[in-house]
C-alpha positions in Angstrom: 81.7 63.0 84.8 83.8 64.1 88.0 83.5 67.5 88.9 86.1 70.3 87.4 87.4 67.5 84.8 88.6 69.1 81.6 85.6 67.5 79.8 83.8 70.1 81.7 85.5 72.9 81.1 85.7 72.0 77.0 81.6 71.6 77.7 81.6 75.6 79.0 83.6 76.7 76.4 81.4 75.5 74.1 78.4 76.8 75.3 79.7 80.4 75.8 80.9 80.4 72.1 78.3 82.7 70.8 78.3 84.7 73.9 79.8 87.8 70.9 77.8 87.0 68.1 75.3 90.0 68.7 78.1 92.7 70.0 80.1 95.3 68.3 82.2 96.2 70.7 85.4 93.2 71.5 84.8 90.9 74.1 87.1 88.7 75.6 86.8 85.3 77.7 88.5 83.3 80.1 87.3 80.9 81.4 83.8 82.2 83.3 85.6 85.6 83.4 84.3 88.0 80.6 85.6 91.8 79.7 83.5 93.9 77.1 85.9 97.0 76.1 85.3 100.0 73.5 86.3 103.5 73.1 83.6 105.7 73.9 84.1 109.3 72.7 81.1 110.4 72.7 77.7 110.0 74.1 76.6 107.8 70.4 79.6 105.2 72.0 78.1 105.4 75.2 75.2 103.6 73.3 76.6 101.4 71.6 78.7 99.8 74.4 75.0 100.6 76.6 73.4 98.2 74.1 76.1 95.5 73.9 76.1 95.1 78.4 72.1 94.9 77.9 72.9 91.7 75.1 75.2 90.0 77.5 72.2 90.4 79.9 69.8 89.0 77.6 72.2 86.0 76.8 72.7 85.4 80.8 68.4 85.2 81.1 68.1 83.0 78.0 70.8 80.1 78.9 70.1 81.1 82.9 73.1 82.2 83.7 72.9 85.3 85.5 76.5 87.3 86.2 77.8 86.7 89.8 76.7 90.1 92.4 80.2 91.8 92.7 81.4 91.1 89.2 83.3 93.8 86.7 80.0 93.9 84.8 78.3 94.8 87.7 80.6 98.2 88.4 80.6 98.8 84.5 77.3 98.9 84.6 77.0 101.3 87.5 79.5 103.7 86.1 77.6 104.0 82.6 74.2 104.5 84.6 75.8 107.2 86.5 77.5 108.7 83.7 75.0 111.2 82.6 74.4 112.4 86.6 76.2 116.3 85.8 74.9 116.7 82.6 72.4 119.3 83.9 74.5 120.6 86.8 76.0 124.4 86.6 78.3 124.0 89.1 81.8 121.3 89.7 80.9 117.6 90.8 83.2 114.9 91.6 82.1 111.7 91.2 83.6 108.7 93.3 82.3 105.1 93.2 78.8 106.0 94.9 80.0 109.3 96.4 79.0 112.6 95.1 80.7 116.0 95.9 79.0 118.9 94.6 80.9 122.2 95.0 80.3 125.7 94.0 81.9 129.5 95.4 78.9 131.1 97.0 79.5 135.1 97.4 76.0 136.1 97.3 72.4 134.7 97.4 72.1 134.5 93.5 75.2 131.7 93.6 73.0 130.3 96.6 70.1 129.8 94.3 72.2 128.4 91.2 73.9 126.1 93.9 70.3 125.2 95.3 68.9 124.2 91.7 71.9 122.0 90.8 70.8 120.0 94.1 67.3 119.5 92.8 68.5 118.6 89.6 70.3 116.0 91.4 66.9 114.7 93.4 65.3 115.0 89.7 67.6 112.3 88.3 67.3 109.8 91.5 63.5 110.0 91.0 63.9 109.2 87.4 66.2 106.4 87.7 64.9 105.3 90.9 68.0 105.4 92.7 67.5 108.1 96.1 70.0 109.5 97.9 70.9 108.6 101.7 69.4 111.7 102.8 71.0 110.5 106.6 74.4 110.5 104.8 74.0 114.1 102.9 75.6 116.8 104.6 77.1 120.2 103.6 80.5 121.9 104.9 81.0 126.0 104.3 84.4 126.6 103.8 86.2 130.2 104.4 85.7 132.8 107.2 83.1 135.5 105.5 80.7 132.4 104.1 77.6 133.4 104.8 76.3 129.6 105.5 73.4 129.5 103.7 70.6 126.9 103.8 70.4 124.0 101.7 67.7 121.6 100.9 67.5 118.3 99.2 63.9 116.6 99.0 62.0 118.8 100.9 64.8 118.3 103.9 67.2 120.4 105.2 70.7 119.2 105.1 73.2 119.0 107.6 75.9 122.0 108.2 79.2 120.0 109.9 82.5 121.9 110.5 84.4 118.3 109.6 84.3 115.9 107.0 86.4 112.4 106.4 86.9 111.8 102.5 89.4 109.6 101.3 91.3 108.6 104.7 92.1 112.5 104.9 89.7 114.9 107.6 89.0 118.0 106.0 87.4 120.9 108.4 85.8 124.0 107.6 88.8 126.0 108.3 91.0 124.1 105.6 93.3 123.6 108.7 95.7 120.3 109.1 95.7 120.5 112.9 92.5 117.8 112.9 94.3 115.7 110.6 97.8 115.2 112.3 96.0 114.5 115.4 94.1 111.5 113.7 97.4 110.2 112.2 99.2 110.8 115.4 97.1 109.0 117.1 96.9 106.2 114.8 101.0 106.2 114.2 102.1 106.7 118.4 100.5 103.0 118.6 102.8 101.1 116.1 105.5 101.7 118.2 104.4 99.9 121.6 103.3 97.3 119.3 106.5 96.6 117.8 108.3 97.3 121.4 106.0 94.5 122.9 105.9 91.8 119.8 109.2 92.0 119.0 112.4 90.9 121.0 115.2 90.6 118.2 115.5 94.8 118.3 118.3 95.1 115.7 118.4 98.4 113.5 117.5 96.8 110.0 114.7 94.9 111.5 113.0 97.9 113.3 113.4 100.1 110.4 111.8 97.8 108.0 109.1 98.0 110.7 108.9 101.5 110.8 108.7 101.5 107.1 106.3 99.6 106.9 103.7 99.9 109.6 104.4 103.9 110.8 105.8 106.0 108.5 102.9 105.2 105.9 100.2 106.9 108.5 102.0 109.9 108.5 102.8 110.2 105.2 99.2 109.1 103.4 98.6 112.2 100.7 100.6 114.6 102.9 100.7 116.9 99.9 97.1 117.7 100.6 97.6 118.4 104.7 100.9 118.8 104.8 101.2 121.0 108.5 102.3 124.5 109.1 102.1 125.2 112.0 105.0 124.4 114.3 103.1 122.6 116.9 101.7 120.2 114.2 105.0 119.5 112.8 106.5 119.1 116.4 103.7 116.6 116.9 104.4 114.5 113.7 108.1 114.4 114.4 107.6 112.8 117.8 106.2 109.8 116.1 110.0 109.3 114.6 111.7 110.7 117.5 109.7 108.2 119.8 111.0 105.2 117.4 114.5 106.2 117.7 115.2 106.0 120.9 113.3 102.2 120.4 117.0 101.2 119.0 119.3 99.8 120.8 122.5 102.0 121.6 121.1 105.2 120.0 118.7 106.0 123.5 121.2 108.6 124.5 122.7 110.3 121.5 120.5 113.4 120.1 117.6 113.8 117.8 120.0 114.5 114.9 122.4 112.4 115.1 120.4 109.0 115.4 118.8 109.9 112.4 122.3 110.4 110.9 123.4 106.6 112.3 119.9 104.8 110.5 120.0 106.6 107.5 116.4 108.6 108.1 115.2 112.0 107.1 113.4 114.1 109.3 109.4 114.1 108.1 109.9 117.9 107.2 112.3 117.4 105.2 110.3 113.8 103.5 107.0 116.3 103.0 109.7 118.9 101.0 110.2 115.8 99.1 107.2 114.6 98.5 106.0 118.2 97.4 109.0 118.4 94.6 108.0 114.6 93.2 104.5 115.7 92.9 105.1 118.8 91.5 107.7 117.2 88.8 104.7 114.4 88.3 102.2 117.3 87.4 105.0 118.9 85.2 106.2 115.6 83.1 101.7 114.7 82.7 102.1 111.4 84.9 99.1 112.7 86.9 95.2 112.8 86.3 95.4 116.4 87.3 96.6 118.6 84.5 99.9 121.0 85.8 97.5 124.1 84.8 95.3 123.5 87.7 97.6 124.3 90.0 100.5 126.3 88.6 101.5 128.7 85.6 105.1 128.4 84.1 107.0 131.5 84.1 107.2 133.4 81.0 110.8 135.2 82.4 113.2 133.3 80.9 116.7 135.6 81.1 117.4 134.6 85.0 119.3 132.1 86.3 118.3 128.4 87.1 116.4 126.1 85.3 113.5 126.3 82.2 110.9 125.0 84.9 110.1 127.8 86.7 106.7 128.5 88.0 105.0 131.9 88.7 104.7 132.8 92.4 101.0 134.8 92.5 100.5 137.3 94.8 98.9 136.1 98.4 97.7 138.1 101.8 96.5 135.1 103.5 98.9 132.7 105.6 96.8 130.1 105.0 97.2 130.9 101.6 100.8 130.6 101.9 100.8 127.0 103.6 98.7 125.2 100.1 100.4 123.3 98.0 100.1 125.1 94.8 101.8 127.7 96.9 104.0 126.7 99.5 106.4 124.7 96.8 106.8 127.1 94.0 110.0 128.5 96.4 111.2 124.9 97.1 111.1 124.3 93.2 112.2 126.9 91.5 115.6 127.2 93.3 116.4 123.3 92.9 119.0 123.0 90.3 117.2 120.6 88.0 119.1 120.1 84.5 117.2 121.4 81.3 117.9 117.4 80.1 116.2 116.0 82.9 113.6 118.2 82.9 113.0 118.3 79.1 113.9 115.0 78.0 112.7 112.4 81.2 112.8 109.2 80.2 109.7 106.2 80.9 111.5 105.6 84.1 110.0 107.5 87.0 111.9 110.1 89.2 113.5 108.2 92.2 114.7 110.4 94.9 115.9 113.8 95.9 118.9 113.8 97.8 119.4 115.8 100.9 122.1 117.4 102.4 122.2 119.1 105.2 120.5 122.5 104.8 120.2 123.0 101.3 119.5 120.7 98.4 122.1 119.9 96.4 122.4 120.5 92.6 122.9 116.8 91.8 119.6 116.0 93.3 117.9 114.2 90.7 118.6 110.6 90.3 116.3 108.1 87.7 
């Protein structure tokens, strides 16, 4: 029979029929595409669903058909083997597809030791499962001016101290300091522009902005809640990324900063990062996150001023850098936005749209869904 006829396919069907009959969890097939799902609650879950993957394997080497390298069984699998990796840890660990971030606050030499024997906890577990670490790839970055930089050791081996690290796109250096960062995205932003200059010769305004829009603005403005600048040379820097396009526009070369940002409809990037601070605040607030609201801000208990029901307690800070985190730097921004009790109380499924901005202060009809 030829090839991918339906006879074929009818043939398959058949032969995966019993692919469920020793599972307990659901299963569900399409064509060679197979999903095993459960809820697992608890660790007794973890088993069960544990004992239905190692089934499907034993099917797969019975009838010889082993699952394809790269499938969603594959990462399933992965994910329950590494499941159990913190359950002997004292301090935080984030876990992220084969990256592992473990973090601690080290005052003294005790927390030094406790932070030392969650490491060779961690060795413990790769020997046991025989899955080692890249001990080239391991590293270690102090964070804060008075750490006393202790020592680490995985394996017998010293790690690595580095003042910079790259996780997730975003650089993040010992002194918690954006200034790395908006280099980086400078750099990688200032080149769109010649491009588009170059490859394009119908300049009209909707065509470059749809330009800027798309191959830019998004450098500038990947997770700029978490390095959003502060100081004004970093800013300055950003903005001449817009202020560069601009002037790219035919007729607007010659008018100011202001007002060709007034003629295309564009915000200045301060005044997008505000934004961007308020929608993920309000995302925090209305539990459309993964973070929970608590981590990062406490609701006000003073409820006899003016303004709305949202407020968030502003803690007490010394430290400028302090000042210039998220968790801190917005509580000013939010609290004074007049956002309606209903809006805030009673938001809909639809998500929050935009804040609109006019000239220096937000106006109280800001919130549009």
């Amino acid at each position: 029979m030829p090839q991918g006829s339906v006879l074929e396919l009818i043939l398959f069907l058949i032969f995966i029929n019993d692919l469920d009959s020793t599972l307990i969890n659901s299963i569900l097939k399409f064509a060679d595409d197979t999903k095993l799902f459960g809820r697992v609650n608890t660790y007794a879950d973890r088993q069960v669903l544990q004992r239905d993957l190692h089934c499907l394997i034993q099917w797969s080497e019975k009838w010889h058909m082993p699952h394809a390298q790269g499938s969603v069984l594959e990462l399933i699998l992965f994910l329950i083997f590494i499941n159990d990796l913190d359950s002997t840890l004292i301090n935080s660990i984030f876990k992220f597809a084969d990256d592992t971030k473990l973090f601690g606050r080290v005052n003294t030499y005790a927390d030094r030791q406790v932070l030392q024997r969650d490491l060779h906890c961690l060795i413990q577990w790769s020997e046991k499962w025989h899955m080692p670490f890249n001990m080239a790839k391991c590293i270690i970055v102090h964070f804060g001016s008075s750490n006393k930089e202790f020592e680490y050791y995985m394996d017998n081996q010293k790690l690595a101290a580095v003042k910079e690290v790259k996780d997730l796109g975003i650089t993040i250096t010992g002194t918690l300091k954006p200034g790395t960062q908006c280099q980086q995205e400078y750099a990688k932003a200032s080149t769109a522009p010649g491009l588009i200059a170059r490859s394009i010769s119908y300049k009209s305004p909707e065509v470059l902005l749809k330009l800027y829009k798309t191959l830019v603005r998004p450098h500038v403005e990947y997770c700029v809640s978490a390095w959003s600048p502060y100081y004004v040379k970093d800013k300055a820097l950003m903005e001449r990324i817009q202020h560069r396009f601009t002037r790219m526009v035919p007729g607007l070369k010659s008018l100011p900063y202001e007002e060709r940002l007034d003629r295309l409809g564009l915000w200045t990037l301060q005044e997008r990062r505000n934004r961007a601070d308020l929608l993920q605040v309000f995302k925090l607030y209305k539990g459309r996150s993964t973070t929970s609201f608590s981590n990062f801000f406490t609701t006000s208990t003073v409820t006899n001023t003016r303004g709305h029901t949202a407020k968030i307690n502003k803690p007490r800070c010394h430290l400028e850098l302090r000042r210039s985190f998220f968790s801190y730097r917005v509580i000013d921004t939010w609290n004074k936005r007049c956002i309606s009790t209903s809006v805030l109380c009673h938001f809909g499924p639809y998500p929050l749209r935009s804040f609109y901005y006019q000239g220096p202060k937000w106006m109280s009809s800001s919130v549009l869904f």
